[in-house]
C-alpha atoms as one frame of an Amber mdcrd trajectory, in Angstrom:
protein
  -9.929-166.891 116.351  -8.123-168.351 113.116  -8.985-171.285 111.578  -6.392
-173.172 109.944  -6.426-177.007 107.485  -5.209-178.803 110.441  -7.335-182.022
 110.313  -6.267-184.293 112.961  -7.852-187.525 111.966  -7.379-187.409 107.804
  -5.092-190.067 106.484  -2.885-187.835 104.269  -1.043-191.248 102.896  -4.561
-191.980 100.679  -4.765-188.457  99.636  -1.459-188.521  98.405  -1.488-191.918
  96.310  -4.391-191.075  94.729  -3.053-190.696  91.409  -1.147-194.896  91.419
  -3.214-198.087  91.722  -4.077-199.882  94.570  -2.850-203.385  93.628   0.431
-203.736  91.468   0.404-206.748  89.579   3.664-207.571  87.301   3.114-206.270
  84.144   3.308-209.997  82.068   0.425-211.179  85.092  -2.234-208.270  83.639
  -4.841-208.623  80.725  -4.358-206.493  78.417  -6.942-206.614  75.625  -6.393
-204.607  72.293  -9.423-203.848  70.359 -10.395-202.032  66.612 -13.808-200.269
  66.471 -15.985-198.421  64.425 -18.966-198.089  66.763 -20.608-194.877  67.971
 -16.987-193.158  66.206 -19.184-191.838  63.027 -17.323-194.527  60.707 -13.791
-193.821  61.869 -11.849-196.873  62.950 -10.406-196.375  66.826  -7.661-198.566
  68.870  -8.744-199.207  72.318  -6.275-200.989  75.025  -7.854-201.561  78.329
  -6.238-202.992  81.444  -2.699-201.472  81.554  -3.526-200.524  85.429  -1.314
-196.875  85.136  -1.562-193.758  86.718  -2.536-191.002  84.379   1.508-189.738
  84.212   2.464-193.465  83.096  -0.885-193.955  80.501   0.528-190.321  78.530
   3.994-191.387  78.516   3.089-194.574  77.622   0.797-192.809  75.040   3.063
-190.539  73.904   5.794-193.248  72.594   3.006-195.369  71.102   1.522-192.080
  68.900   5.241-191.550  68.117   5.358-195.242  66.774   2.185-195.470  65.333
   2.142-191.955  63.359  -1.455-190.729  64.748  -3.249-189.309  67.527  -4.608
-190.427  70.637  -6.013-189.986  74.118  -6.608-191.241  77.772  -9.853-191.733
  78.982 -10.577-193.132  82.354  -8.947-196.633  82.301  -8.213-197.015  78.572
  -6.236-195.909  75.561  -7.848-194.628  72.670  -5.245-194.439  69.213  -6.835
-193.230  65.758  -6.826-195.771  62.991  -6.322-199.531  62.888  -2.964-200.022
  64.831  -3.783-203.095  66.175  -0.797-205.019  65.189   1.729-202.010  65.917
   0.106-201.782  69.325   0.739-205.239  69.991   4.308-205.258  68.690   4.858
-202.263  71.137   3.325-203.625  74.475   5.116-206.653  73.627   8.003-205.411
  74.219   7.324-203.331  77.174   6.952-206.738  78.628   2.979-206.481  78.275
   1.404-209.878  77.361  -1.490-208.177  75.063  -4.236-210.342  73.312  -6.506
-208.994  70.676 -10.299-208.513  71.535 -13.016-208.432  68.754 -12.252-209.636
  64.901
């Protein structure tokens, strides 16, 4: 006899809409924090924004136009946005107009 992935009581609808957030919450409703550090980075400055709430497909393209403005690199990790370099005020300037109300964490 043949066993086959037929799974009778799995709700396919989570496993599917994995990748987006449970709650969506209008974009000028989130906290958005933009933050410049040096810490455990050997001495290079880093741009962290946390609390965009996007799916990993939205965070890169989101990432991608924000490298393109800002003239460096960056990554995703998890739930945050790293950029290279101070680009605090570029970052801000961006998500502003995205329709992001970002506020700057740290000094």
């Amino acid at each position: 006899m043949i066993k086959r992935n037929w799974r009778e009581f799995n709700n396919s609808v989570s496993e599917t809409n994995a990748d987006y957030p449970t709650s969506i919450t209008p974009k000028a409703n989130l906290i958005v924090r933009v933050q410049r550090i040096k810490a455990g980075k050997k001495g290079k400055t880093v741009t962290l924004i946390k609390g965009l709430e996007l799916n990993q497909s939205e965070a890169r393209s989101i990432l991608k136009k924000m490298k393109s403005r800002c003239g460096t690199g960056g990554t995703v990790k998890e739930d945050l946005i790293e950029l290279q370099g101070d680009q605090v005020h570029a970052v801000m300037n961006f998500l502003q107009t995205q329709g992001y109300q970002p506020k700057q964490a740290g000094g």
